[in-house]
NUGU-518687 format. One line per 4 residues: their letters; for each residue x, y, z of C-alpha. Coordinates in steps of 0.1 Angstrom, whole numbers, plus 5000, padded with zeros to 4 digits. Layout:
N
A = X:Y:Z  ...
//
This chain:
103
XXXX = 5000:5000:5000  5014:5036:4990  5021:5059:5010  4992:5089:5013
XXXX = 5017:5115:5021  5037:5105:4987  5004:5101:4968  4994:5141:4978
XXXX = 5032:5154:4975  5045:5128:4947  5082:5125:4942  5092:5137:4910
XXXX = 5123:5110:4900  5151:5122:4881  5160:5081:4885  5151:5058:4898
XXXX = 5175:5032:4923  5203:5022:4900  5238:5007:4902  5257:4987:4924
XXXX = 5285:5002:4947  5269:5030:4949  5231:5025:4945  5226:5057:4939
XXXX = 5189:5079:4928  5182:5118:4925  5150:5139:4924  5127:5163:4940
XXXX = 5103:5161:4968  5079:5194:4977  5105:5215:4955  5139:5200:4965
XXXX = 5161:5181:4953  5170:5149:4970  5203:5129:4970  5201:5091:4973
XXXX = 5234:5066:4981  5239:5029:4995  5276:5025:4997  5295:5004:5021
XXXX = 5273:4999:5050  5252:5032:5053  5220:5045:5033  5216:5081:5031
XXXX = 5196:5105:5018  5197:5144:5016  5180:5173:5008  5190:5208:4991
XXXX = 5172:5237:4975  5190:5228:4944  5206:5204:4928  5234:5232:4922
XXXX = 5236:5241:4960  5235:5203:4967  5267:5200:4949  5283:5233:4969
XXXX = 5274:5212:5001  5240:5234:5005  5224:5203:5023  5194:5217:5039
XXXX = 5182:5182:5060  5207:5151:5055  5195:5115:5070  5215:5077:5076
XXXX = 5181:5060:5065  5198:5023:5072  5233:5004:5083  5240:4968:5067
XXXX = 5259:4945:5093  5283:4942:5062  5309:4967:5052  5298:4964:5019
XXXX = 5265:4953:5018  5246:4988:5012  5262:4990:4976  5240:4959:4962
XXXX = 5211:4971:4980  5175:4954:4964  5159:4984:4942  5123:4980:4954
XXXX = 5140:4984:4995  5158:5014:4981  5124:5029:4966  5112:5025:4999
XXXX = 5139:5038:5018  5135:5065:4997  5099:5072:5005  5107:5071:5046
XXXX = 5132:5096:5038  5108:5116:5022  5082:5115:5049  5110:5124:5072
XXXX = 5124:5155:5056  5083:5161:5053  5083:5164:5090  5111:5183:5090
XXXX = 5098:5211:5068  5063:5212:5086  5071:5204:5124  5106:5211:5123
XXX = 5113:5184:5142  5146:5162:5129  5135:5123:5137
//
């Protein structure tokens, strides 16, 4: 079952999930861009205005979403747990914004 909170503020995907060592996705949730990585053992996900100010380290709300027991395990992380993952970070950053409240 979706989501409600990402069926009223949808993301929109630059990409989806792809890769392996980094799994990595981009997009924009409720006007930012979003970065998404699973490398090593740690699955992150942050937010900037821009994607420009994203790359000059802008990062306005940053988030370790998951750690893998293995060192390496993040980087061949299942696309559909990513998606997911990516949705939680969404809701979280959506907190964020509204309640300012980092969870």
């Amino acid at each position: 079952m979706k989501n409600i909170l990402l069926q009223l503020i949808p993301i929109n995907w630059a990409y989806h999930p792809m890769g392996i060592c980094p799994v990595q996705a981009e997009g924009e949730f409720m006007g930012y861009y979003f970065y998404f990585r699973a490398r090593f053992d740690m699955i992150t996900i942050e937010f900037a205005k821009t994607q420009s100010d994203w790359f000059r380290n802008k990062i306005v709300y940053s988030k370790i979403l998951k750690r893998t027991n293995g060192v390496y395990d993040a980087g061949y992380y299942p696309r559909k747990e990513c998606i997911n993952l990516i949705h939680k970070g969404c809701v979280l950053f959506f907190i964020y914004k509204i309640f300012k409240i980092k969870l």
